[in-house]
Structure formats: structure tokens, C-alpha cells
C-alpha positions as CSV (number, residue, x, y, z in Angstrom):
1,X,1.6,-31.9,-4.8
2,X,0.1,-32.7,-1.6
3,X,-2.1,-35.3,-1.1
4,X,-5.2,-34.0,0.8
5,X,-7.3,-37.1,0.8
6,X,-6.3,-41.4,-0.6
7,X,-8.6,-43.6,-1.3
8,X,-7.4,-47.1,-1.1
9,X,-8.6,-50.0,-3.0
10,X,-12.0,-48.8,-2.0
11,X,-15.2,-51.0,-2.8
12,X,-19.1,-51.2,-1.7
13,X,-21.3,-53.7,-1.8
14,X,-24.6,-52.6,-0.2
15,X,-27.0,-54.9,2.1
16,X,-29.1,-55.8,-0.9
17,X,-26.2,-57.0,-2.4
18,X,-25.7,-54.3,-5.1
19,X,-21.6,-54.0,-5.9
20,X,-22.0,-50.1,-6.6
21,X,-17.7,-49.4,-7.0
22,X,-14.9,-51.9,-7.2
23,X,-11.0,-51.3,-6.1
24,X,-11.1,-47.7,-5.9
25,X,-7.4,-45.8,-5.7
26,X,-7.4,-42.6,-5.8
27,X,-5.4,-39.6,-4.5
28,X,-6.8,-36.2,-4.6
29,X,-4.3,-33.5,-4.3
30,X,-4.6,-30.2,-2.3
31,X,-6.1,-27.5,-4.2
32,X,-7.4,-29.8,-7.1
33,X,-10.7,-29.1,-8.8
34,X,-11.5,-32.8,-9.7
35,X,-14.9,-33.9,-11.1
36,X,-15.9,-38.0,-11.3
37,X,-17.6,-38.6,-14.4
38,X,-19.7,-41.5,-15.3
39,X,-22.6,-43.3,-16.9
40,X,-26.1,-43.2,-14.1
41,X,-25.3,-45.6,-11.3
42,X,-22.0,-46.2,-11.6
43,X,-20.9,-45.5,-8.3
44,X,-19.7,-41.7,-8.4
45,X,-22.1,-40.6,-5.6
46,X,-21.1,-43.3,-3.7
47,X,-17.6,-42.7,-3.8
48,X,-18.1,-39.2,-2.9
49,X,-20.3,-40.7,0.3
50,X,-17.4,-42.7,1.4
51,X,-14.9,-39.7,0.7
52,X,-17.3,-37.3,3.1
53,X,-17.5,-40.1,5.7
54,X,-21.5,-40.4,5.3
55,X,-21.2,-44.3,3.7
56,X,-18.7,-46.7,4.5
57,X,-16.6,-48.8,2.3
58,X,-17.0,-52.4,2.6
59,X,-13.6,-53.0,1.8
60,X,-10.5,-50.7,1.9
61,X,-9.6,-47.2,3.4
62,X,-10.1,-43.6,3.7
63,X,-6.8,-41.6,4.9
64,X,-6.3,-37.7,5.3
65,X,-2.8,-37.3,5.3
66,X,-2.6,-34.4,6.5
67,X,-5.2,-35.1,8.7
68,X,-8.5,-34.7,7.8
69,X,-9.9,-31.2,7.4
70,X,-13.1,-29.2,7.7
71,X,-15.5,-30.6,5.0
72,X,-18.4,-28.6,3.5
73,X,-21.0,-31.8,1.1
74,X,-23.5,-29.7,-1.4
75,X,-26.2,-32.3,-2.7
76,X,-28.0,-32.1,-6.0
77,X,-31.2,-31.4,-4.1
78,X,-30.5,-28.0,-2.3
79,X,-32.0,-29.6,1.2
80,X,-32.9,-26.9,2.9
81,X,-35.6,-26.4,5.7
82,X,-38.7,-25.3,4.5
83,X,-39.4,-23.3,8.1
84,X,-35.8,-21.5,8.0
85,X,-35.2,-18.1,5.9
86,X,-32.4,-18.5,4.1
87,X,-30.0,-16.7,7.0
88,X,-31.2,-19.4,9.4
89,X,-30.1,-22.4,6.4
90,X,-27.3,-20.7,6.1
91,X,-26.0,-20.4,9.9
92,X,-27.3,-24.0,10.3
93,X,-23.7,-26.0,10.5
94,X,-22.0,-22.9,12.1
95,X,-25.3,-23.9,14.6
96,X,-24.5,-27.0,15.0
97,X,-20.7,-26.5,15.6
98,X,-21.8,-24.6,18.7
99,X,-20.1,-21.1,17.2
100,X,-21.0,-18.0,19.2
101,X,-23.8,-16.7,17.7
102,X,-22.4,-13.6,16.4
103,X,-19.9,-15.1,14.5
104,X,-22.0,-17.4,13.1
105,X,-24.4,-14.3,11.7
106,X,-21.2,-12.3,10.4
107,X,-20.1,-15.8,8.5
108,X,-23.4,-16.1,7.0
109,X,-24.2,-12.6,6.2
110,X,-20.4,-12.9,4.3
111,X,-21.5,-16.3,2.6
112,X,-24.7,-15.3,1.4
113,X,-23.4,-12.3,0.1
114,X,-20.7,-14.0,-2.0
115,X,-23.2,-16.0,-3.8
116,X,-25.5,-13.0,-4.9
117,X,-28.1,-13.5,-2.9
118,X,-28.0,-9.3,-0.5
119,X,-31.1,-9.0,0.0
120,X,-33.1,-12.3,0.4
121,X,-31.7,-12.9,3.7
122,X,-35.3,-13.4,5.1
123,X,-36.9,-15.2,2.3
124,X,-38.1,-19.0,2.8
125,X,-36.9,-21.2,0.3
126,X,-40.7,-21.7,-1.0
127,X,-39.9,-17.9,-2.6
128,X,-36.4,-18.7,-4.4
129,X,-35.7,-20.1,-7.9
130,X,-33.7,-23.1,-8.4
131,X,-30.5,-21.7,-8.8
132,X,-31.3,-19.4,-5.8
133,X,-32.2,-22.5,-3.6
134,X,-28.5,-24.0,-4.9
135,X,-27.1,-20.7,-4.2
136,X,-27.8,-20.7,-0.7
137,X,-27.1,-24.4,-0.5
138,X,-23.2,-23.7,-1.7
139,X,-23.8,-20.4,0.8
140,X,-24.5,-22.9,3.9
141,X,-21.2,-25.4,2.8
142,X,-18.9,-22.6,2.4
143,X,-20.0,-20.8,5.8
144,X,-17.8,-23.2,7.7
145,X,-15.1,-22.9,5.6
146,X,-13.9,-26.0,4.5
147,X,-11.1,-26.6,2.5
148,X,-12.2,-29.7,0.5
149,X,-15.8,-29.4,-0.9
150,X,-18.1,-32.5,-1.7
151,X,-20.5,-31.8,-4.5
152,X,-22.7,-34.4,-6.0
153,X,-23.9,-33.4,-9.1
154,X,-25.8,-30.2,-8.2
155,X,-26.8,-27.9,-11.3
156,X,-28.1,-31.3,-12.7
157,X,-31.5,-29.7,-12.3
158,X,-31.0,-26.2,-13.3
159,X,-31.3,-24.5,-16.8
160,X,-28.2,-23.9,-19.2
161,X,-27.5,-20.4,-18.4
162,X,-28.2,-20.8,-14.4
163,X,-25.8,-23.4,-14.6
164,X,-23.2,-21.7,-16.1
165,X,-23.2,-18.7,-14.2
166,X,-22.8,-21.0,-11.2
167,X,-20.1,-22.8,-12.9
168,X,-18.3,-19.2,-12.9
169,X,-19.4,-18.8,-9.1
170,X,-17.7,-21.9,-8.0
171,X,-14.4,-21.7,-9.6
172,X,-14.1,-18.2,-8.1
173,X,-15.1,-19.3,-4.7
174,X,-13.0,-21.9,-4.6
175,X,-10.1,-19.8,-6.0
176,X,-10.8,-17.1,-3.4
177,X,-11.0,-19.9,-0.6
178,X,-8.1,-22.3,-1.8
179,X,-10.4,-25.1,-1.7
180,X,-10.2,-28.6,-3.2
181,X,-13.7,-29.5,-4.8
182,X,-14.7,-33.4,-5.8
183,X,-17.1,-32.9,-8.2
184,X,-20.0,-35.5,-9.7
185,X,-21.4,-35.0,-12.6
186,X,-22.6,-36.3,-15.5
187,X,-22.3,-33.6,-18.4
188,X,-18.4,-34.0,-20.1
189,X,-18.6,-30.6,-20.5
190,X,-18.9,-29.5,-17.4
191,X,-16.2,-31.5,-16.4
192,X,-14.1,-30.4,-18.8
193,X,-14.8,-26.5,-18.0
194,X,-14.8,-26.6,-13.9
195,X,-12.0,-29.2,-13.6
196,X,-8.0,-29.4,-13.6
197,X,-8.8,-33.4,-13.5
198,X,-11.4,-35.6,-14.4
199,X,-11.7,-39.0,-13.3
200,X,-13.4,-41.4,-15.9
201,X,-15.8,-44.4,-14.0
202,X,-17.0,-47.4,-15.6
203,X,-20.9,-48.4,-15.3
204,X,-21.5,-50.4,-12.4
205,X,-19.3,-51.8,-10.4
206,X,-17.4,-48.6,-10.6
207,X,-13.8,-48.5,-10.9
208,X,-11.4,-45.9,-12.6
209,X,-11.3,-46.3,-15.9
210,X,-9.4,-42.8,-16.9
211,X,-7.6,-40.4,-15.3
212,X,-7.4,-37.1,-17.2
213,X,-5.4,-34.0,-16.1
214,X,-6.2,-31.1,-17.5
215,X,-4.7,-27.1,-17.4
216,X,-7.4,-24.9,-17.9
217,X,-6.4,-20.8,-17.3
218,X,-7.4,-20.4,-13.3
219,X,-9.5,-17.7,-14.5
220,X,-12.2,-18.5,-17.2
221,X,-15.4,-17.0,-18.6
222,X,-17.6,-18.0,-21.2
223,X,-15.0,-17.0,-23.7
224,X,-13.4,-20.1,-22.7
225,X,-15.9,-22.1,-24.2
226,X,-15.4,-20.7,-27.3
227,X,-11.3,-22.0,-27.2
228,X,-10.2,-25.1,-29.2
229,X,-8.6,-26.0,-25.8
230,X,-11.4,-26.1,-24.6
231,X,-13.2,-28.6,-27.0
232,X,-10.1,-30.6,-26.8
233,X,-10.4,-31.1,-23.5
234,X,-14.2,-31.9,-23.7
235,X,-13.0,-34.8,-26.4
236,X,-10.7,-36.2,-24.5
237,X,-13.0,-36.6,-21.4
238,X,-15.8,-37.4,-23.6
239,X,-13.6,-40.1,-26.1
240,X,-12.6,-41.9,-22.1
241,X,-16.1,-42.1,-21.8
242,X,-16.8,-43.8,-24.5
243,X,-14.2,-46.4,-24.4
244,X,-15.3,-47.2,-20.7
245,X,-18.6,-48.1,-21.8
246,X,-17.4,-49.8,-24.8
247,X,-15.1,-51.8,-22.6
248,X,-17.9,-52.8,-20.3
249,X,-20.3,-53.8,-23.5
């Protein structure tokens, strides 16, 4: 497989002297759906920081081999301005790359629509639900295209069922899109369903402490829950969970 982005012996200490991740290798392939899953503070967001070139390692390096490519970052909270409509949130990086403003609407108007949200092109995010707010969030990051998607852990917040529709959304946006997705999160189960890899991290410092590839069906629906695949792979992750903390008690 191709190797899209390589994180080398990667580690961050912050000014206050917090060592948030330790020696970090890792490889993420083209086209992988790989979630980073973890106890609270073990350095999953941060490694995802340093991947999307918003923190920067204190020791090690970041390569693209293939140089590095447009990159769309969703955060858990949906961040959007409060004085924008959600076309306006949406068209706000194509904005910023200075894309002639038709374009920019037509790519927005296409975005929006592909997350479900016709019709509340002119609501303010004050008017949307939670999910809605998220929707347009992954709307906004998905506008410009990118091929490797950032997401740090963002239907943490949202009810059960919200949060599985959107799990559905996202694997068939980035199906349609041939994206790579990094994924935090902390729920094994969501890991297990979105994800043809899952990366195990030990609590703080962070380093790798399993590295699970899975081979879920590309196309997968709540029925898939129901499989004894499935729940295998959920035990796998989960049981690589376990042992990391074990290992660090």
C-alpha cells in the first residue's frame, strides 16, 4: 500500500513540561480508515495535531511521501461562527483559499447537500441540533476536498442513534471521495465499526501499544453490528486496551 503520511519516532513534551506521546512510528497508508484509541490524555489528540501540522513535535518528523496533500481537521466541538449561516461556515476554507466565488458556492451547496442538511442553508448555527452543527462541520472539511481527513473525536458529544447515523455518513463520504480518515476516539466500538485499523495508545506518555488491522465489508449498516465479526473485532480492540493499561499499572 502506499504510504500517504510517516510519522517518525515522534514525541511532545509541552512548555509546562507535560510528556503528552513518546516515540511515535507510524505509517498511515492511502485510503486507510484508521482510528487511535486510548485512555483520556494519552496523547491521541495530540498526535493528530502534529499529523495536521497545527502542533509540533519536539522530537522526530512528519513526511508526506507523496507529498503532502490537501487536508480537511473536523474537531469535537463543531467551531463554527456564530454570525455565519451555515452556507457562509461552509464556504469558509474555500474563502480563505481565495477560490472564485462561484465555485466556492457550487462546492458548498454540493457539501452541504451530501450531509443532509437541503434546506438549512441559511440557518445560524444557534438553530441546529448537535448532530446538525457536526454535520455542517464535516460539510465545511469535505468542501475543499481533501484526501486525508483529521477528526478528533467528534460524535463524543452526540446521542447513540445521531452518532451512528453519522458513523454511516462518514464511511460513505469517504468511500465516495477516496479519502484517508485518522480518527480519535475513545469508544472501542466505534473504532471497531468505522475503521480497517485501529491503533492502540498507552495512558500518558503515549506510545503505540497495538496495532490492529481489521477487514470490515466497505459497505456496512447497522446489520453489521449485529455480526459475530463484528464483536470480534470490538474484543480484539477492546482486549489491546486492556492490556495497555494493565501494562502501564
Amino acid at each position: 500500500m502506499t504510504t500517504l503520511l510517516s510519522l517518525s519516532a515522534i514525541s511532545k513534551t509541552f512548555d509546562n513540561g507535560l510528556e503528552a506521546i513518546a516515540r511515535i512510528d507510524l505509517d498511515v497508508a492511502q485510503g486507510q480508515f484508521l482510528s487511535l484509541v486510548g485512555p483520556s490524555g494519552c496523547g491521541k489528540s495530540t498526535a493528530l495535531r502534529i499529523a495536521a501540522g497545527l502542533v509540533a513535535p519536539t522530537r522526530g518528523t512528519v513526511a508526506w511521501p507523496q507529498g503532502r496533500p490537501q487536508v480537511g481537521f473536523v474537531f469535537q466541538d463543531p467551531t463554527l461562527l456564530p454570525w455565519a449561516n451555515v452556507a457562509a461556515n461552509v464556504r469558509l476554507p474555500l474563502d480563505l483559499m481565495h477560490m472564485n466565488k462561484s465555485e466556492a458556492e457550487d462546492r458548498a451547496a454540493r457539501a452541504i447537500k451530501r450531509v443532509g442538511l437541503s434546506g438549512f442553508e441559511n440557518a445560524y448555527p444557534r438553530e441546529l441540533s448537535g448532530g446538525m452543527k457536526m454535520r455542517a462541520s464535516i460539510a465545511r472539511a469535505i468542501a475543499a476536498q481533501p484526501k486525508l481527513l483529521l477528526m478528533d473525536e467528534p460524535f463524543a458529544a452526540l446521542d447513540e442513534l445521531t452518532r451512528q447515523a453519522l458513523n454511516d455518513d462518514l464511511l460513505k463520504l469517504a468511500r465516495e471521495d477516496a479519502m484517508t480518515v485518522m480518527f480519535v476516539t475513545h469508544s472501542v466500538f466505534e473504532s471497531a465499526y468505522l475503521s480497517s485499523r485501529v491503533v492502540v495508545m498507552t495512558p500518558r506518555p503515549g506510545r503505540i501499544a497495538a496495532d490492529i488491522h481489521l477487514a470490515p465489508p466497505p459497505e456496512r449498516d447497522v446489520s453489521y453490528r449485529l455480526t459475530q465479526e463484528f464483536a470480534d473485532a470490538a474484543g480484539k480492540v477492546s482486549a489491546a486496551l486492556r492490556n495497555a493499561m494493565q501494562a502501564a499499572a
